[in-house]
Biopython code that builds the backbone (N, CA, C, O; Angstrom):
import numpy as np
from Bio.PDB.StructureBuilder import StructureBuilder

atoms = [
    (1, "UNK", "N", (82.420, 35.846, 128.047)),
    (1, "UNK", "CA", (81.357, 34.877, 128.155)),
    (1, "UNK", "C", (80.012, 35.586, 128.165)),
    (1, "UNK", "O", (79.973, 36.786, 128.436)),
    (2, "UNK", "N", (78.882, 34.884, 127.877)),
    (2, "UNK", "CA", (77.772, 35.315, 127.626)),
    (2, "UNK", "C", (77.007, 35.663, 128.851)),
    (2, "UNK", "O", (76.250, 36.613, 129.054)),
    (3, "UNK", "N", (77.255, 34.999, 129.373)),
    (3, "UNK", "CA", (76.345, 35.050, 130.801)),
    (3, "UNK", "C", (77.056, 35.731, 132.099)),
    (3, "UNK", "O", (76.799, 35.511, 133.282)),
    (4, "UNK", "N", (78.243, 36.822, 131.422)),
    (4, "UNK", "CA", (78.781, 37.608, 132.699)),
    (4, "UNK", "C", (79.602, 36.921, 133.734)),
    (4, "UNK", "O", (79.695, 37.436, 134.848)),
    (5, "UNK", "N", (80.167, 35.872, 133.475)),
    (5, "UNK", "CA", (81.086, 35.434, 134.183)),
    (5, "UNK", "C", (82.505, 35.317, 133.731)),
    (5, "UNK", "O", (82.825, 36.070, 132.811)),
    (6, "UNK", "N", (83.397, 34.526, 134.201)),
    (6, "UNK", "CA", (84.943, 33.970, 133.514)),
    (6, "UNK", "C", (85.523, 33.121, 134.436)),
    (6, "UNK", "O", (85.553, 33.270, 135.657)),
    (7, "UNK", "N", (86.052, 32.083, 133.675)),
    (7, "UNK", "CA", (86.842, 31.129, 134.898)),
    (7, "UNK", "C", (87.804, 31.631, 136.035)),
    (7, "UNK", "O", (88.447, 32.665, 135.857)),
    (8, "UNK", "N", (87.895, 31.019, 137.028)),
    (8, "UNK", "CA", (88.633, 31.723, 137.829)),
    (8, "UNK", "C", (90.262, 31.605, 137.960)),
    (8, "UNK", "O", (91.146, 32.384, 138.318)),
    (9, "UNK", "N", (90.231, 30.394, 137.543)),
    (9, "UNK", "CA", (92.067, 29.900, 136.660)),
    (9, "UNK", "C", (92.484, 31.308, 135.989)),
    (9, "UNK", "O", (93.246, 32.153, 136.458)),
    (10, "UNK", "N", (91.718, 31.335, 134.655)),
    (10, "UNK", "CA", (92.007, 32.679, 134.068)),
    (10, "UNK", "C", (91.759, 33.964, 134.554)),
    (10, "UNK", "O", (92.549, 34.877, 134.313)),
    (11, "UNK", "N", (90.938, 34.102, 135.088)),
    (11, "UNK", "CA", (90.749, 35.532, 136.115)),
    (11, "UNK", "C", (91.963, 35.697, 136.830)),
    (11, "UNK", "O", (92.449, 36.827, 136.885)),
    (12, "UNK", "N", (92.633, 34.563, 137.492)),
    (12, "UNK", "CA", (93.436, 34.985, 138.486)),
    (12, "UNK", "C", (94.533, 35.267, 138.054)),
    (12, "UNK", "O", (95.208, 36.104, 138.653)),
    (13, "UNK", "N", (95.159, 34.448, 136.531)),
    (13, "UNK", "CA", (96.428, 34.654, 135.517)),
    (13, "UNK", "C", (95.777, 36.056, 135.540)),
    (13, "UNK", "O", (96.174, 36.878, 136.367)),
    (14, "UNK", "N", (94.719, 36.386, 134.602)),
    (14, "UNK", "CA", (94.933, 37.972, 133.683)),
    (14, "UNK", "C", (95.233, 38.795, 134.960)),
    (14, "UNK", "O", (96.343, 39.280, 134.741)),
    (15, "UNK", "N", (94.793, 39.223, 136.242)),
    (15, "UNK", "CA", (95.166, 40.093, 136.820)),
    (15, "UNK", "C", (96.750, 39.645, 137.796)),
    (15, "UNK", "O", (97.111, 40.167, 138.851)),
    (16, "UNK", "N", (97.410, 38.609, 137.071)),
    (16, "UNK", "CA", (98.681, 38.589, 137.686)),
    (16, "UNK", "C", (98.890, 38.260, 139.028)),
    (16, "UNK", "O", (99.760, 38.834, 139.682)),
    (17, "UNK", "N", (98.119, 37.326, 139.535)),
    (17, "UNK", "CA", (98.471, 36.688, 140.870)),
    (17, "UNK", "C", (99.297, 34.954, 140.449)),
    (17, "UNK", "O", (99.913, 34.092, 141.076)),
    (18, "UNK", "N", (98.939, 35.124, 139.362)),
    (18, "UNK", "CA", (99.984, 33.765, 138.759)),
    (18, "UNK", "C", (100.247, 33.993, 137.687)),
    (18, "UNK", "O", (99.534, 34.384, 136.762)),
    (19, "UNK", "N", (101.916, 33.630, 137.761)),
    (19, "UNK", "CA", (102.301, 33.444, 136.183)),
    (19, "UNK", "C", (102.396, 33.132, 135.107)),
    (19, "UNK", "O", (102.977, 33.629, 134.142)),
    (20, "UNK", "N", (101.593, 31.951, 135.295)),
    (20, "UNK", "CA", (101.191, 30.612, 134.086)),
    (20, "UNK", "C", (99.245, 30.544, 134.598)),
    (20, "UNK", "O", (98.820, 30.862, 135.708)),
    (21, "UNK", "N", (98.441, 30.076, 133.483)),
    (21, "UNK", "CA", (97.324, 29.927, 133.569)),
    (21, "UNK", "C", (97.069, 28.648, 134.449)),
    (21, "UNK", "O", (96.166, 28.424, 135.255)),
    (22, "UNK", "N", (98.348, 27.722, 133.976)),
    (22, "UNK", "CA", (98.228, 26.110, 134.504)),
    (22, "UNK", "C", (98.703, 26.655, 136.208)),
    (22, "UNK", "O", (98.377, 25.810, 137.042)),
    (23, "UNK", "N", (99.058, 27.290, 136.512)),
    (23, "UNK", "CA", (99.867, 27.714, 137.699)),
    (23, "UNK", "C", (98.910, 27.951, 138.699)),
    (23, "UNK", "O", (98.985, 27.599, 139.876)),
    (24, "UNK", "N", (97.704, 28.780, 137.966)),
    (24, "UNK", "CA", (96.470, 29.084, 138.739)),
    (24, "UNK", "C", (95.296, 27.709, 139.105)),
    (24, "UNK", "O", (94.601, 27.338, 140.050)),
    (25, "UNK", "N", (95.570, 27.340, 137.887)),
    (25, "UNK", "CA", (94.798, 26.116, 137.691)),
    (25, "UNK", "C", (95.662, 24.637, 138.808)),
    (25, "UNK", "O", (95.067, 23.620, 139.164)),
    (26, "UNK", "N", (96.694, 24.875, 139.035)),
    (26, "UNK", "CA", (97.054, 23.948, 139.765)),
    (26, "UNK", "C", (96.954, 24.111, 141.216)),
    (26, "UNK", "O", (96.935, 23.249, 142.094)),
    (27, "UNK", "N", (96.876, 25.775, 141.319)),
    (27, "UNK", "CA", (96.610, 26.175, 142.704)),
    (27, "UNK", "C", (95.257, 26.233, 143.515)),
    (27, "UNK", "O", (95.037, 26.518, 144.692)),
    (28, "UNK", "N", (94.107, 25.720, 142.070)),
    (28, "UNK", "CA", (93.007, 25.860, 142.572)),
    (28, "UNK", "C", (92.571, 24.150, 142.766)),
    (28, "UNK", "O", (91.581, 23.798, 143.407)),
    (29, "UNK", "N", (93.166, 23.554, 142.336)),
    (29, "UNK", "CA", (93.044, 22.032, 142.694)),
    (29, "UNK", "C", (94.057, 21.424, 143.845)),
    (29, "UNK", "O", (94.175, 20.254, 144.209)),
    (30, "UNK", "N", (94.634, 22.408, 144.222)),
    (30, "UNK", "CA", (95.736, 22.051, 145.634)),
    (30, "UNK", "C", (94.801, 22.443, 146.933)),
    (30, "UNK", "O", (95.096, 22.081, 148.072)),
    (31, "UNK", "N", (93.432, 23.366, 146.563)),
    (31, "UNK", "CA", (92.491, 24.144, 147.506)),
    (31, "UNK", "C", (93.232, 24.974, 147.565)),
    (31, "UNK", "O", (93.919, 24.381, 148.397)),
    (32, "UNK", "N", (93.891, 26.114, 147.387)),
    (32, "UNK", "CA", (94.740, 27.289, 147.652)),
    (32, "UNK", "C", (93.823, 28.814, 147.500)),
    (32, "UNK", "O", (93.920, 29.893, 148.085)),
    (33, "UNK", "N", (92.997, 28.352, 146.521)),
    (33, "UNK", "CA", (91.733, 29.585, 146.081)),
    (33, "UNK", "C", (90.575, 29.266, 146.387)),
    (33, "UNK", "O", (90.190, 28.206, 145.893)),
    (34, "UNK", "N", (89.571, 30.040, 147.310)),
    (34, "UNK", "CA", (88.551, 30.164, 148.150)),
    (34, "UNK", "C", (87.725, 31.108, 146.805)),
    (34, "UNK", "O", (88.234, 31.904, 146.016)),
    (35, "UNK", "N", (86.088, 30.588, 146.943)),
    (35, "UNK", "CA", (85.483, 31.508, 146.372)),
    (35, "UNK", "C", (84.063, 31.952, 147.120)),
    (35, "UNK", "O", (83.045, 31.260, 147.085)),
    (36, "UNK", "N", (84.162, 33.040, 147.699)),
    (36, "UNK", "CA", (83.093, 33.252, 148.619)),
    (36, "UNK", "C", (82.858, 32.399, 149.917)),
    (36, "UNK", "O", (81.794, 32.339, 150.533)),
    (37, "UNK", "N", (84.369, 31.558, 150.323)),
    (37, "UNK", "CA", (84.382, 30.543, 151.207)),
    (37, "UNK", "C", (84.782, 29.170, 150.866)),
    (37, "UNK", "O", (85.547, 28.395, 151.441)),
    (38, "UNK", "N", (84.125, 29.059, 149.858)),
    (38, "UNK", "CA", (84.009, 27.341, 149.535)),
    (38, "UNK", "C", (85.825, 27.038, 148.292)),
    (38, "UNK", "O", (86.515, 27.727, 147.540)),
    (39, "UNK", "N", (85.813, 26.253, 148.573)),
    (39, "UNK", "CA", (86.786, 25.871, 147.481)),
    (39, "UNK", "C", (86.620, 25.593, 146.412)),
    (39, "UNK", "O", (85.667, 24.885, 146.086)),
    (40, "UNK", "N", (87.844, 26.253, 145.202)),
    (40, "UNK", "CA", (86.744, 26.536, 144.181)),
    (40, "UNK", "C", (87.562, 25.495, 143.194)),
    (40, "UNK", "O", (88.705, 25.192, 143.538)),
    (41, "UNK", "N", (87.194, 25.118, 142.374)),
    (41, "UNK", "CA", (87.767, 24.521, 140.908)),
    (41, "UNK", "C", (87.947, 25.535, 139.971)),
    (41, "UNK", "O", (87.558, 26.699, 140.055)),
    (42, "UNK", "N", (88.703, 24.885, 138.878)),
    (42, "UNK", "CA", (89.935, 25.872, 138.148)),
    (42, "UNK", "C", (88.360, 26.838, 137.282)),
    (42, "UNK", "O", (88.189, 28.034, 137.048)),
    (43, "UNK", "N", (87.307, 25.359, 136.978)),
    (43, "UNK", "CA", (86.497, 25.741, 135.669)),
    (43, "UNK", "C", (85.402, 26.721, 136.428)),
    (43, "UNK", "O", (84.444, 27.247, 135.861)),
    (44, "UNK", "N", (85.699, 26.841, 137.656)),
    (44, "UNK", "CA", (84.327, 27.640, 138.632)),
    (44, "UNK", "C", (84.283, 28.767, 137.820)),
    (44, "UNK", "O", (85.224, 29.195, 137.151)),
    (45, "UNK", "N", (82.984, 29.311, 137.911)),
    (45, "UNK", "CA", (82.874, 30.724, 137.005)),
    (45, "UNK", "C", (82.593, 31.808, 138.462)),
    (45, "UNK", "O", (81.928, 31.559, 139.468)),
    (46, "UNK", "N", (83.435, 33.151, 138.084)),
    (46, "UNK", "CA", (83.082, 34.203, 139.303)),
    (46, "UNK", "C", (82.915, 35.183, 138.351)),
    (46, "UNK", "O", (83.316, 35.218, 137.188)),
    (47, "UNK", "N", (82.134, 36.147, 139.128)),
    (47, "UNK", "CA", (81.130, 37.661, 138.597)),
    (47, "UNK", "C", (81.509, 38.624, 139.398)),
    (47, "UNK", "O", (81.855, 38.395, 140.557)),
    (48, "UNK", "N", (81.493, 39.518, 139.004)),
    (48, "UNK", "CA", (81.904, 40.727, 139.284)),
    (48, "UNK", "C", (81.271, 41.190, 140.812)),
    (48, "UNK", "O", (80.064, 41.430, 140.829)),
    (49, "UNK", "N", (81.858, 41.294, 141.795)),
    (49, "UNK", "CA", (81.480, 41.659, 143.042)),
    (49, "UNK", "C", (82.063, 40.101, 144.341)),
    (49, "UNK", "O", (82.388, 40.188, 145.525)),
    (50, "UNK", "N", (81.971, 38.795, 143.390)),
    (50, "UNK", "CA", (83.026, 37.759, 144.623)),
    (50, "UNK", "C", (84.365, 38.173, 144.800)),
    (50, "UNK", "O", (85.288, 38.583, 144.096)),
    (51, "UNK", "N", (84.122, 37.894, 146.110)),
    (51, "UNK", "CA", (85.496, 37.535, 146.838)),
    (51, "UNK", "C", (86.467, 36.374, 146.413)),
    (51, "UNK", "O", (86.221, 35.270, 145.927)),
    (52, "UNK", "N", (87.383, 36.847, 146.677)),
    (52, "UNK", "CA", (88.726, 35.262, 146.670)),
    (52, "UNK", "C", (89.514, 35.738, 147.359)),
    (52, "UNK", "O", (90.100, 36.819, 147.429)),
    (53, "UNK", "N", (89.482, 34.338, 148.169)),
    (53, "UNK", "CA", (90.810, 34.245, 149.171)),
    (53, "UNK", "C", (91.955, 33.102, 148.583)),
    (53, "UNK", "O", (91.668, 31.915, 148.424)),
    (54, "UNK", "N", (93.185, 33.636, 148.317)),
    (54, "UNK", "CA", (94.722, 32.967, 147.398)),
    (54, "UNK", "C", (95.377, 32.699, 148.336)),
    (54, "UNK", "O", (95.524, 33.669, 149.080)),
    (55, "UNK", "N", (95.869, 31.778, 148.671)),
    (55, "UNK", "CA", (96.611, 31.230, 149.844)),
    (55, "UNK", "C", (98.128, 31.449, 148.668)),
    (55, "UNK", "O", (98.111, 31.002, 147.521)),
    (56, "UNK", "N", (99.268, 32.166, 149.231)),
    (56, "UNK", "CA", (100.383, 32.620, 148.470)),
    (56, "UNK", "C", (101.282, 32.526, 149.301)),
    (56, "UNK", "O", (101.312, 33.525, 150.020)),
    (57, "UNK", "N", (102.151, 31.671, 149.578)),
    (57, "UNK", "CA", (103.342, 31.947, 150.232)),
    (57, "UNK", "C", (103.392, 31.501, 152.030)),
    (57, "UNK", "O", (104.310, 31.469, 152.850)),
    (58, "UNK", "N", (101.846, 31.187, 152.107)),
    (58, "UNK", "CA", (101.262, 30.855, 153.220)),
    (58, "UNK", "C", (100.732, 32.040, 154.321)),
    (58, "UNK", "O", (100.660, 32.108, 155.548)),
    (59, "UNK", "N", (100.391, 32.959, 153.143)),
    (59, "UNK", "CA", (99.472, 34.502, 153.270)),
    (59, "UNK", "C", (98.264, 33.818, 152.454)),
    (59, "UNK", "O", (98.331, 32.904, 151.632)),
    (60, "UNK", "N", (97.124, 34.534, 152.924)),
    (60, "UNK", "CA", (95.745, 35.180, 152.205)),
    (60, "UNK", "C", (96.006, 36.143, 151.435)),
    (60, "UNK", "O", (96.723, 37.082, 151.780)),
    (61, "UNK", "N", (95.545, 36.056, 150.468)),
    (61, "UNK", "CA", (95.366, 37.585, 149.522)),
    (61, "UNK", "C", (93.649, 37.665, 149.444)),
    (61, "UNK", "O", (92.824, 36.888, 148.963)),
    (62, "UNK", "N", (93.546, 38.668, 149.982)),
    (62, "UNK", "CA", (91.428, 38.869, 149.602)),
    (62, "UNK", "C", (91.482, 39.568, 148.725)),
    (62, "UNK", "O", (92.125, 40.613, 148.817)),
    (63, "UNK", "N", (90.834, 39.226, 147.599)),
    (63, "UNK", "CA", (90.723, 39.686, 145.731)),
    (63, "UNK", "C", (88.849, 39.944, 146.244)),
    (63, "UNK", "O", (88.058, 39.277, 146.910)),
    (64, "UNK", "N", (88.774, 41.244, 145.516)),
    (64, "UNK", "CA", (87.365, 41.764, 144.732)),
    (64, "UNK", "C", (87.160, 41.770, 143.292)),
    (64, "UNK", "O", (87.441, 42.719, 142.560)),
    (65, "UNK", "N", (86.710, 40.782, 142.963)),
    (65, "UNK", "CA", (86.386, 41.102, 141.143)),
    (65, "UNK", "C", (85.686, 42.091, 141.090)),
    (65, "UNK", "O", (84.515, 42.180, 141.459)),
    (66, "UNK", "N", (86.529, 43.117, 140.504)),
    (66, "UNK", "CA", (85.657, 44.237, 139.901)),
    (66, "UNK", "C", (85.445, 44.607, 138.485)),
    (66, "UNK", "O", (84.612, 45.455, 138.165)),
    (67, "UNK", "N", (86.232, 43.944, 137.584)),
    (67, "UNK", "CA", (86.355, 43.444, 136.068)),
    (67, "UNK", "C", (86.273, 42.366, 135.862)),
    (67, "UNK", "O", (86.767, 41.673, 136.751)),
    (68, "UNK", "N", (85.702, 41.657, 134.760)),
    (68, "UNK", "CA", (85.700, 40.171, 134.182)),
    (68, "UNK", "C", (86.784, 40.653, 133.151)),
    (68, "UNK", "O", (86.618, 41.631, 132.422)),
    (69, "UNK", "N", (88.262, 39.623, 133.169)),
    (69, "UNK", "CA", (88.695, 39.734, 132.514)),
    (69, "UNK", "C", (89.453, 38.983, 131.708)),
    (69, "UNK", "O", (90.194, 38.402, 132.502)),
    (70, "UNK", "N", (89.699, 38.673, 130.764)),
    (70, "UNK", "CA", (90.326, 37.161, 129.997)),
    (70, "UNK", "C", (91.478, 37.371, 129.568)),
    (70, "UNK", "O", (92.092, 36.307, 129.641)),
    (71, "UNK", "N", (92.086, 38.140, 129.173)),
    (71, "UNK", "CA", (93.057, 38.451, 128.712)),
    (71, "UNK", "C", (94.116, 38.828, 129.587)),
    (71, "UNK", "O", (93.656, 39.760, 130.246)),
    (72, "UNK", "N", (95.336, 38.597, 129.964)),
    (72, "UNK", "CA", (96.448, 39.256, 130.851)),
    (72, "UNK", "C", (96.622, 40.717, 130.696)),
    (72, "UNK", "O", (97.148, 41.121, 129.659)),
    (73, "UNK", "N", (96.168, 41.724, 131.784)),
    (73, "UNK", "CA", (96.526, 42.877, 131.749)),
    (73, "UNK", "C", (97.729, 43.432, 132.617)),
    (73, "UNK", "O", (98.345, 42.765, 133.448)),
    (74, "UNK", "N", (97.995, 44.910, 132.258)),
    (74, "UNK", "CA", (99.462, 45.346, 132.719)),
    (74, "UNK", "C", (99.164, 45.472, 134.361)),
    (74, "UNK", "O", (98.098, 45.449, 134.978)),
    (75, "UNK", "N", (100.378, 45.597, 134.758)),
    (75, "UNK", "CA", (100.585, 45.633, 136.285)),
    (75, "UNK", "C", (99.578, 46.822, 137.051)),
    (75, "UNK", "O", (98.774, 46.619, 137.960)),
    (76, "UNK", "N", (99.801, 47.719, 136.582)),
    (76, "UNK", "CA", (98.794, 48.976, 136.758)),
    (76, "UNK", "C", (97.569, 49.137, 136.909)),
    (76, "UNK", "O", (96.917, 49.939, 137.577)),
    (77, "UNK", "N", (97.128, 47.787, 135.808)),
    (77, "UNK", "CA", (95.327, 47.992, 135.497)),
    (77, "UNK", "C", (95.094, 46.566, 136.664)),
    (77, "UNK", "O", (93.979, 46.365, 137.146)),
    (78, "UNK", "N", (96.045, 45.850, 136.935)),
    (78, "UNK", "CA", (95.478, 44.528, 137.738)),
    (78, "UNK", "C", (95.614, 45.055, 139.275)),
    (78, "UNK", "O", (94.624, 44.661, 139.891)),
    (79, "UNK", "N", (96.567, 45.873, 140.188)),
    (79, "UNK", "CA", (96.614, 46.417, 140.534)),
    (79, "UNK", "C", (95.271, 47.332, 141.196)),
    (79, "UNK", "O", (95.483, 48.358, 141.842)),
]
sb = StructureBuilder()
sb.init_structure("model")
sb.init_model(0)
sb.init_chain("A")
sb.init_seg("    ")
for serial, (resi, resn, name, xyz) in enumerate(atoms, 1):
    if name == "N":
        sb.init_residue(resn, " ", resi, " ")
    sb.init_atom(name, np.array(xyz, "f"), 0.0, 1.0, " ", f" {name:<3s}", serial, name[0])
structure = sb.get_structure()
């Protein structure tokens, strides 16, 4: 994207905290994904340096975007 952001549905598929894009996207309309606090929608755009909190299993996961990334990468690079 032009303006340095990426949805957070897809942010959260490419680095592999969900397996399906719709998966992320359904988890962010259940409130399950926090963005800097607030609850976020699937189409929310995040930048490099927010937080996310993933409610998984009925754990937190605290995510740092440190890449914008669109594409699904390997276990290693999401990691």
């Amino acid at each position: 994207m032009s303006d340095g952001s990426v949805r957070v549905d897809a942010w959260l598929w490419a680095v592999r905290v969900y397996k399906t894009r719709s998966a992320a996207t359904t988890a962010c309309r259940a409130g399950h994904v926090r963005v800097g606090g607030d609850k976020a929608k699937a189409s929310q755009p995040v930048r490099i340096g927010d937080e996310l909190r993933v409610r998984i299993s009925g754990f937190d996961r605290i995510l740092v975007v440190r890449q914008l990334l669109t594409k699904r990468v390997g276990a290693p690079l999401a990691a």
